[in-house]
N, CA, C and O of each residue as an XYZ file, in Angstrom:
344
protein
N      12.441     13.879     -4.458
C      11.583     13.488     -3.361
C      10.348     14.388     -3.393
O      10.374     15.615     -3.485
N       9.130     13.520     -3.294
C       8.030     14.554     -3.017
C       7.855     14.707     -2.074
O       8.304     13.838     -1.328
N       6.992     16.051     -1.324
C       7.038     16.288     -0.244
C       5.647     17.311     -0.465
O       5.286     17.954     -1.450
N       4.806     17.094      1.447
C       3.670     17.939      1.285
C       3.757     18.002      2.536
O       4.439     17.207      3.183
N       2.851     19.272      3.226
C       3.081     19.735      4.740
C       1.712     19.451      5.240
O       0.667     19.290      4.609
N       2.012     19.419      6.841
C       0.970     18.674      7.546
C      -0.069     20.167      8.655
O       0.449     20.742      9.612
N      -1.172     20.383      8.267
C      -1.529     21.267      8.681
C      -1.773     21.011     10.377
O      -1.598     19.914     10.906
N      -2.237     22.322     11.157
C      -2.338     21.884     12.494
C      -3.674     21.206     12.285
O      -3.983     20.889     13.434
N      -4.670     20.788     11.462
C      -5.641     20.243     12.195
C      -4.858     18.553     11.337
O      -5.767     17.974     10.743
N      -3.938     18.038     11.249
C      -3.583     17.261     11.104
C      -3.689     16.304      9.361
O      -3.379     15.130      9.156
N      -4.026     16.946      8.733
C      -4.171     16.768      7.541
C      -3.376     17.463      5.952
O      -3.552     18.642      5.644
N      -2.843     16.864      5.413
C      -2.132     16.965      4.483
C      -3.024     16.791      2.561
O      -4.055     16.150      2.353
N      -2.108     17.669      1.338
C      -3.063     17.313      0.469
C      -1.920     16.484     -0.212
O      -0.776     16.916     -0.356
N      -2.441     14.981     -0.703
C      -1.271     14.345     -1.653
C      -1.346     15.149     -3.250
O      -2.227     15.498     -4.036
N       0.281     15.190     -3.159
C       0.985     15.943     -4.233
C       0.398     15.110     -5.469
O       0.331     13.881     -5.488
N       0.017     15.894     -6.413
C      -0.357     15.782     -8.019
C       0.468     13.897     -8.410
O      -0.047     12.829     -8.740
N       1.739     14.276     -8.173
C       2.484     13.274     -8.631
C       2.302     11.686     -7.929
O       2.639     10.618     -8.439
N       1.704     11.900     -6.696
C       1.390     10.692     -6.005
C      -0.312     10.321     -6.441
O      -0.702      9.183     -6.703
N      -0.965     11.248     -6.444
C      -2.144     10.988     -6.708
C      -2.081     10.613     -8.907
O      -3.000     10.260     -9.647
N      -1.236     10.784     -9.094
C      -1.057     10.424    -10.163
C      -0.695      8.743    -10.291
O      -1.339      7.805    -10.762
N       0.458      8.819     -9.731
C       1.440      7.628     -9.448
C       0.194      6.059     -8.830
O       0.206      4.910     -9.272
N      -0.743      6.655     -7.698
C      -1.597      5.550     -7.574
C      -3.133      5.575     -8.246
O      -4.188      5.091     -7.835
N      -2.853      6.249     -9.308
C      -4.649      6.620    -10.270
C      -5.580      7.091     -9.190
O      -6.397      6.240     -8.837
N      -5.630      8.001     -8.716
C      -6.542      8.498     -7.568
C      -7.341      9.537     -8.086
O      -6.832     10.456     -8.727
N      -8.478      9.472     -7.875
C      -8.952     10.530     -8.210
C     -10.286     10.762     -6.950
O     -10.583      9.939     -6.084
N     -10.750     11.740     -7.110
C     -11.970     12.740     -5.852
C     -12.884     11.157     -5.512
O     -13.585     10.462     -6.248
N     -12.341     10.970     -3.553
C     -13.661     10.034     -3.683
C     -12.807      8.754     -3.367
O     -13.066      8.054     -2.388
N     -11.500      8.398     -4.471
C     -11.460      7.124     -3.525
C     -10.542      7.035     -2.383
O      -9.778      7.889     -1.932
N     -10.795      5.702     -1.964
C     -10.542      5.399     -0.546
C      -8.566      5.431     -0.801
O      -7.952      5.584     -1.857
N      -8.107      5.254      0.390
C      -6.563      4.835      0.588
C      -6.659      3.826      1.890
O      -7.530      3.608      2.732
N      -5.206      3.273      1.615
C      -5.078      2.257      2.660
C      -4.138      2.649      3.274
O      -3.329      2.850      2.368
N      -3.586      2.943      4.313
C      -2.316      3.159      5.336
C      -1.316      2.004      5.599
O      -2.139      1.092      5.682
N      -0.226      1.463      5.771
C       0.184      0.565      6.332
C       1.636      0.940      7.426
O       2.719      0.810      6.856
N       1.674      1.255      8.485
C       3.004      1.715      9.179
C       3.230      0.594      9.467
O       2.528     -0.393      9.684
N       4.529      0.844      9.457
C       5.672     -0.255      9.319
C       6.953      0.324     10.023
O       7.897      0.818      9.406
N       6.877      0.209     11.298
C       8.217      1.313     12.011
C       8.005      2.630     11.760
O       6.903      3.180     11.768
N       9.191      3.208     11.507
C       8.568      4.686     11.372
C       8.606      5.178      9.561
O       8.913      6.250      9.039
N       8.141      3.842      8.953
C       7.435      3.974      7.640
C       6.157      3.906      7.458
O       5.449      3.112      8.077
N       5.674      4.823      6.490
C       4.342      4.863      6.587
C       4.259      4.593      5.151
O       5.121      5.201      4.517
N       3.310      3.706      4.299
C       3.081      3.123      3.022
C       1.745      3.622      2.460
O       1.008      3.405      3.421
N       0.924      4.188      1.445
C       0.196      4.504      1.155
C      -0.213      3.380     -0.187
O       0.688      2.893     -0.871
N      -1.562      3.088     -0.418
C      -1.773      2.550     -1.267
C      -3.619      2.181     -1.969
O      -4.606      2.330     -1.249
N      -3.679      1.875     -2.922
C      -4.745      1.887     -3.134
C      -5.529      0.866     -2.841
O      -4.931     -0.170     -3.133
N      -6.621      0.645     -2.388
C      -7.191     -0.442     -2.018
C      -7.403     -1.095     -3.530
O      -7.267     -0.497     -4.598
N      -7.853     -2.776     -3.291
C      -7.932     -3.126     -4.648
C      -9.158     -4.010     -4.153
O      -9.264     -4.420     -2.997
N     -10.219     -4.290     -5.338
C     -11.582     -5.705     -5.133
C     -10.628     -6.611     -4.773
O      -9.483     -6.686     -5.219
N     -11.391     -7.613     -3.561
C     -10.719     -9.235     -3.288
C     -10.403     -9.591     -4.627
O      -9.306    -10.147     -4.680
N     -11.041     -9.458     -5.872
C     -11.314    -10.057     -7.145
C     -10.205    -10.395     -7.648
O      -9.896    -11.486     -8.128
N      -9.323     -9.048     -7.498
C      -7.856     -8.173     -7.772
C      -7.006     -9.567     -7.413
O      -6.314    -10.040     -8.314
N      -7.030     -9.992     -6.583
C      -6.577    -10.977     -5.628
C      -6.516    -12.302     -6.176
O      -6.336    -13.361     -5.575
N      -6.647    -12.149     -7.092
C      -7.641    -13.809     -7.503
C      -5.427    -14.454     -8.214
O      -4.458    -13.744     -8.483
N      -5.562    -15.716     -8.226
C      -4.207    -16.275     -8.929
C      -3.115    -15.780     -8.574
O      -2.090    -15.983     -9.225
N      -3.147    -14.829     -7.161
C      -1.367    -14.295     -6.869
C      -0.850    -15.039     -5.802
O       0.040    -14.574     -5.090
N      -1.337    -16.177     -5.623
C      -0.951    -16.827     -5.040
C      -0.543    -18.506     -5.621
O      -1.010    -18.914     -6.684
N       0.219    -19.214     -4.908
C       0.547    -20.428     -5.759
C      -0.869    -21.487     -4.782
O      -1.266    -21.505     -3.617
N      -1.184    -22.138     -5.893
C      -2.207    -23.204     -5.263
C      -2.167    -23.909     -3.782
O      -3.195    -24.225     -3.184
N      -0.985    -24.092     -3.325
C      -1.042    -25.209     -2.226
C       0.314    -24.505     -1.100
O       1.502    -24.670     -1.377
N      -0.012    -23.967     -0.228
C       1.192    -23.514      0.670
C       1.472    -24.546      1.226
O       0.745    -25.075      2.067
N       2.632    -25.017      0.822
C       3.534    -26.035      2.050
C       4.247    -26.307      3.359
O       4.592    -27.314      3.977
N       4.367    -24.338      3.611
C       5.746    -24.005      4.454
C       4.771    -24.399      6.089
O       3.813    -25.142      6.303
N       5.592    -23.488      6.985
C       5.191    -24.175      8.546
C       3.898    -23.277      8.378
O       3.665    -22.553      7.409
N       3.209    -23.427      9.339
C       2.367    -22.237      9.797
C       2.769    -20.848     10.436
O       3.624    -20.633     11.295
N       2.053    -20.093      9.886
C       2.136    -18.524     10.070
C       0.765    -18.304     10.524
O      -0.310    -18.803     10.190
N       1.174    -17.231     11.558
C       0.419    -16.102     12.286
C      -0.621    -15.462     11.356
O      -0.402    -15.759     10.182
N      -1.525    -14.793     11.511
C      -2.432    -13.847     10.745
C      -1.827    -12.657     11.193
O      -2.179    -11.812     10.369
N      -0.963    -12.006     12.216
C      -0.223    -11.123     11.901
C       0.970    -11.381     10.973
O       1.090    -10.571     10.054
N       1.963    -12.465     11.059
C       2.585    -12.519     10.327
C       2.294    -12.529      8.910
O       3.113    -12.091      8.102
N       0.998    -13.077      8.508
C       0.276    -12.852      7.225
C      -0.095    -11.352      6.651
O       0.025    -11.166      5.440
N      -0.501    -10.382      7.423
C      -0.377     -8.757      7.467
C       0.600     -8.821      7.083
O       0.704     -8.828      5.856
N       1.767     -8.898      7.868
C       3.177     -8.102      7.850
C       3.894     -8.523      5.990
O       4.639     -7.893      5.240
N       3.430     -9.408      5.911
C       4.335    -10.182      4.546
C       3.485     -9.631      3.441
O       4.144     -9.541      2.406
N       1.811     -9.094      3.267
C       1.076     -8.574      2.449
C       1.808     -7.199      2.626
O       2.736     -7.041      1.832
N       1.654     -6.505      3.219
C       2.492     -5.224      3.927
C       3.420     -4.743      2.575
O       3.376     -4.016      1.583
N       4.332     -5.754      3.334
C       5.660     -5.661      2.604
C       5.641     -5.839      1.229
O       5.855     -4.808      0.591
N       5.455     -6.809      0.614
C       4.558     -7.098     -0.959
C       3.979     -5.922     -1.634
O       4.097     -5.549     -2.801
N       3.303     -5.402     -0.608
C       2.755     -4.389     -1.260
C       3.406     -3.325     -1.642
O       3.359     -2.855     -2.779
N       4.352     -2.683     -0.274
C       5.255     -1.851     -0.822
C       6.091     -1.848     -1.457
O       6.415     -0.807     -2.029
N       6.858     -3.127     -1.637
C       7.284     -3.555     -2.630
C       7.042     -3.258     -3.925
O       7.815     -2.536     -4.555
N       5.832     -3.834     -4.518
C       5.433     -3.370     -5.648
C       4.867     -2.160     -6.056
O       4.656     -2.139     -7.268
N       4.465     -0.873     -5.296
C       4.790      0.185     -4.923
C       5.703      1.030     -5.314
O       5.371      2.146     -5.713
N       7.179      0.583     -5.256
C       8.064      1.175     -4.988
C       8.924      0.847     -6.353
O       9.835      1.528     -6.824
N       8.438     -0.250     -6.800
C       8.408     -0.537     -8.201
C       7.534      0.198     -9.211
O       7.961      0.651    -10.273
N       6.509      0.262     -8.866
C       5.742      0.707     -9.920
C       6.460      2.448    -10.074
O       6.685      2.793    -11.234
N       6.765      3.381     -9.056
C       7.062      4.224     -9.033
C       8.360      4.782     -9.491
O       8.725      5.924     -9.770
N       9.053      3.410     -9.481
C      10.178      3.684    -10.168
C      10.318      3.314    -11.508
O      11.451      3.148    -11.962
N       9.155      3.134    -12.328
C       9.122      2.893    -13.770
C       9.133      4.242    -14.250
O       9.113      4.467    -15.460
């Protein structure tokens, strides 16, 4: 488990191995996502990034634009949690 401590003015430095793990380097941005009392870190990506991960034509009922968050969310950490475990 990695682990890093949270100073009193509320700020922490990510460990070598995470800033490794999401290609980070001086400068770029991060994305937050809490999820209960999980907190998800991740790299932002271009809309571009985005392009074909989806299937052409959604059929199912309608969904919320929160419920649309919550399911990107999850996806994300998902693959996350994958990538980290390669």
């Amino acid at each position: 488990m990695i682990e890093s401590t949270l100073t009193s003015k509320g700020q922490t430095t990510l460990p070598k191995e995470v800033r490794e793990a999401l290609g980070l380097k001086p400068g770029d941005k991060l994305r937050y996502f809490v999820h209960g009392d999980t907190v998800r870190i991740v790299r932002p990506k271009p809309a571009s990034a985005l392009f074909g991960m989806l299937k052409k034509h959604y059929e199912g009922p309608p969904v919320s634009l929160e419920e649309m968050d919550e399911a990107i969310a999850d996806e994300a950490a998902a693959r996350f949690r994958r990538a980290v475990e390669r």
